[in-house]
N, C-alpha and C positions, 0 to 999 in steps of 0.2 A: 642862403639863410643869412640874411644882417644878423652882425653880433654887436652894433651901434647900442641897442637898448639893453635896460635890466634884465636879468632873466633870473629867477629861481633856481639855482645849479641842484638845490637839492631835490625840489621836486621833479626837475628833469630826471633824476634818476631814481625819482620816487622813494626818495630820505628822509628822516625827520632831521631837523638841523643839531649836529652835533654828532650823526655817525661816524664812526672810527673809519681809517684809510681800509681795512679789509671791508666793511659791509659797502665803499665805494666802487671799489674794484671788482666783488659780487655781482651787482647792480649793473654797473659798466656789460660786462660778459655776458650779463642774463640778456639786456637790453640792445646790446649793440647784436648780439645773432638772431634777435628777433628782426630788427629793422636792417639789415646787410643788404647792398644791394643785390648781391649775388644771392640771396632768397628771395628779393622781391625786384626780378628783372625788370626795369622799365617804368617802375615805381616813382617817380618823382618823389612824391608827399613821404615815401618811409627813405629816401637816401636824404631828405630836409631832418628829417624826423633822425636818424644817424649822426649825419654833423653834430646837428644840437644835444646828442647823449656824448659825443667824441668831446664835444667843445665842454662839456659839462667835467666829463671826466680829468680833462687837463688842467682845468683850475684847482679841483677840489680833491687832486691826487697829489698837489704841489704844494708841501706847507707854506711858501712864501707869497702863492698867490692866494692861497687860502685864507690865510689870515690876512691879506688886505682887502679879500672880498668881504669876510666876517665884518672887519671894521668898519668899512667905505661904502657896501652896498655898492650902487651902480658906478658909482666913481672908482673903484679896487684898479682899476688898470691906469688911471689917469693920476692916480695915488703913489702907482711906481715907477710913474715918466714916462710911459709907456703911451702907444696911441688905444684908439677907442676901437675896445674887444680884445681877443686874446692874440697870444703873437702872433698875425700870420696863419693861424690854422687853416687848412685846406688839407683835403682830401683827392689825393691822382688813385684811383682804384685799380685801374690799368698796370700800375707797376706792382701790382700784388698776384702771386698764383693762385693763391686761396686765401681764404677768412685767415684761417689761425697765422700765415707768414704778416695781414695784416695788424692781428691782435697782439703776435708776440712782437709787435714794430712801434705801433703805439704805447703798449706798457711800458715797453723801454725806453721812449723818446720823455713819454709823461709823468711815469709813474716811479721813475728809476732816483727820485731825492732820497737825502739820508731822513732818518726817521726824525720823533721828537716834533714837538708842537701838533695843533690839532689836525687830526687827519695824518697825519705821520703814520708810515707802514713802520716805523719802529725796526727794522728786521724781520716784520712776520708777515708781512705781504707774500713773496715769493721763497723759492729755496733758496736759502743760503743768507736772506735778506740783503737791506741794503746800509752798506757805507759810504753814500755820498757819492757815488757812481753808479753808473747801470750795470745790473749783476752780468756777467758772461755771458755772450750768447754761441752756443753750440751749432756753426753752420756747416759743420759735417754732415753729406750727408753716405747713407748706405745702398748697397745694392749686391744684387747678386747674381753672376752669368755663367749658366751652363755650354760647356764648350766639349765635344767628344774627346773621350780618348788619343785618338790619333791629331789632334787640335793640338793638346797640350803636347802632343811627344815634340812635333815638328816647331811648334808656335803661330802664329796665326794672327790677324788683324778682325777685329770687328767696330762698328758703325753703332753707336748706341744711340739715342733718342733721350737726352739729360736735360729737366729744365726746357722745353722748346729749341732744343740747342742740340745740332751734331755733334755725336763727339767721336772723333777716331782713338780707337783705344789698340796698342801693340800689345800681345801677347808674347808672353818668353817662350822659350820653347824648355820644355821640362818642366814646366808649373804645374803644382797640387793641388789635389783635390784642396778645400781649404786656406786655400795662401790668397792672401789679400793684395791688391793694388791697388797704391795710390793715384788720384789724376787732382794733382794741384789745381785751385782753383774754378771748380765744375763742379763743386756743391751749391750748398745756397745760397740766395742771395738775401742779404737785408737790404732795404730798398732805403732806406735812412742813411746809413753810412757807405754803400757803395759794396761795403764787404763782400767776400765772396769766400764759402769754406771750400774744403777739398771733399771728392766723390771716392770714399773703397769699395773696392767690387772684392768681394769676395767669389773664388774660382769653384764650378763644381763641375767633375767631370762624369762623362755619361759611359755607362756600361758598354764592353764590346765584347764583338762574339767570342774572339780570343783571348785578348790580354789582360789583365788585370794588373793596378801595380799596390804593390804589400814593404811601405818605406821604399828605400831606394830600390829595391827590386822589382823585375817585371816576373810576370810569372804567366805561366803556358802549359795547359795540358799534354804530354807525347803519348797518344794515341800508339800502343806495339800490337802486333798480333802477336798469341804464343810462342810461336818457332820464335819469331824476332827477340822475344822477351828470352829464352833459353839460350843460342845461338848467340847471339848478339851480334857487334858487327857495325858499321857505317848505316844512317841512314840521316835523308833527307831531313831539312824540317824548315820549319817560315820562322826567320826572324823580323823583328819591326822592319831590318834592311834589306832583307832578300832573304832568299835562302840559303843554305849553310850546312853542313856536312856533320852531324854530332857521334861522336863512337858508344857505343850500347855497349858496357860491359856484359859476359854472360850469365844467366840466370839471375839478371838483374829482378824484383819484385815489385809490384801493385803498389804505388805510393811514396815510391823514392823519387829525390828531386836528382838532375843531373845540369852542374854549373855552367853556364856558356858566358866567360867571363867579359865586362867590356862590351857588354852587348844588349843591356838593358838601356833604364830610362837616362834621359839625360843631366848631367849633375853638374855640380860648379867644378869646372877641370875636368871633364872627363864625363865617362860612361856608368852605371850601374850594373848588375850582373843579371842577365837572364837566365831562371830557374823554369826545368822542365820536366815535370811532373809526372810518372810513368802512369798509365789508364792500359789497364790490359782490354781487349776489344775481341773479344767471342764471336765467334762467324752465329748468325741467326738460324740462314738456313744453308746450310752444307751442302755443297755437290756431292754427289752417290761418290765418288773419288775419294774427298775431305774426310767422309763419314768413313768409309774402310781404313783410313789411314789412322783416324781418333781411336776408332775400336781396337787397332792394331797397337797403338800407342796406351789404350788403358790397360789392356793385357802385358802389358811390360811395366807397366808402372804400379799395378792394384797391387802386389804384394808386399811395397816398401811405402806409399803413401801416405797411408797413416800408421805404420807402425807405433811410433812412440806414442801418440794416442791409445793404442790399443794396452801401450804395456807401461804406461801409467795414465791410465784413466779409473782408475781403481781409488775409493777413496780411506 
């Protein structure tokens, strides 16, 4: 597109002469996602038709070109020493991911003057307005990766796919559900100033058959059979590390934890504590053995079982 000749800036963006900088920027946005090449792949005539709304919008979002356009007409650039058309405008579309990283690139490059005089955003263009510089741009960006259980206990590496861009990300070992990582530099990019923000992943971790962690604790159901639950005594059990020998006090009950210290998740300095949860576990079906023995066993026990029930259950 030559920018050599005059051109109507308002009616490219189809303005009456004398709209404010917001009904410009309106205009800009409605116009420019209409004609984008990336809606109209291969399009010649709408990426021509683009420029000339882009080239529109950089004069008449600028109050100092603004007002030399107003004054001078076709001469406005040759008015401020400047060569014939606007600075240099050109469009690399290539170095954009999408529409909005090119629209929020352009407002900022064009749009970002202090307010005051005609076409001035005043402060009320964007949040926060503008003073005379381009408002912050936020190139943080976010994400979020589920990693098992057993992931976060040991730590772990994963390969993410950020941006067109590998990225090797280390895991700690002990990280939470919820605990965020930084990776400097692997957010986005503005293609204007080179800039590049930082990527937080936020961690989530995925259920497992056993473990579960409750704060710094891990926690584990201990599966007892009655006699074991009565009797008590050594018995086996699986920690994250192997297995391990825990002592069963006697007539321990349904729902008590028992501490297995230094042997939970991983912490800064050190270990957490592994809590193991009593689950009493009823044979289904009984050997003819089993069953003589149960029989044998509620006959010794029916007469004291529910006593205090019986003798205050009275109201």
């Amino acid at each position: 597109m030559s920018t050599g000749g005059y051109r109507d800036y308002f009616k490219v963006l189809g303005l009456e002469r004398g709209a404010d900088g917001d009904a410009v920027k309106k205009a800009f946005r409605r116009l420019a996602r209409q004609h984008h090449p990336d809606v109209n792949p291969g399009d010649k005539e709408a990426e021509a038709r683009f420029k000339e709304i882009s080239e529109a919008y950089e004069v008449l979002s600028d109050p100092e070109k603004r007002r030399r356009y107003e004054q001078f007409g076709q001469y406005w650039n040759q008015a401020g020493g400047g060569g014939a058309g606007p600075a240099g405008f050109d469009v690399d579309f290539g170095r954009y991911g999408n529409f909005d990283d090119f629209i929020n690139d352009l407002l900022g490059r064009f749009g970002a003057t202090g307010g005051g005089g005609p076409g001035g955003f005043a402060g009320g263009g964007f949040p926060g307005g503008f003073a005379g510089s381009p408002p912050p741009v936020n190139l943080d960006a976010e994400a979020n990766l589920t990693i098992s259980l057993t992931d976060g206990f040991r730590g772990c590496e994963r390969t993410l796919q950020v941006n067109k861009e590998r990225v090797q990300v280390r895991i700690p070992a002990g990280v939470k559900a919820g605990s965020r990582l930084r990776l400097k530099g692997k957010g986005n990019l503005q293609p204007s100033t080179g800039r590049r923000g930082d990527l937080y992943l936020t961690i989530n971790l995925s259920d497992h058959p056993i473990w579960s962690l409750d704060g710094d604790a891990l926690r584990a159901d201990l599966p007892l059979s009655p006699a074991e639950a009565v009797l008590g005594g050594e018995v086996r059990v699986a920690t994250p590390d192997g297995e391990a020998m825990v002592t069963v006090p006697a007539g321990i009950s349904a729902g008590r934890s028992l501490r297995l210290r230094g042997k939970g998740w991983p912490l800064k300095g050190g270990r957490g504590d592994l809590l193991l949860t009593v689950q009493l576990i009823l044979p289904k079906e009984p050997t003819a053995e089993e069953r003589q023995l149960y029989e044998q066993l509620r006959d010794l026990e029916d007469h004291h079982t529910r006593t205090s029930m019986v003798e205050n259950g009275r109201l």
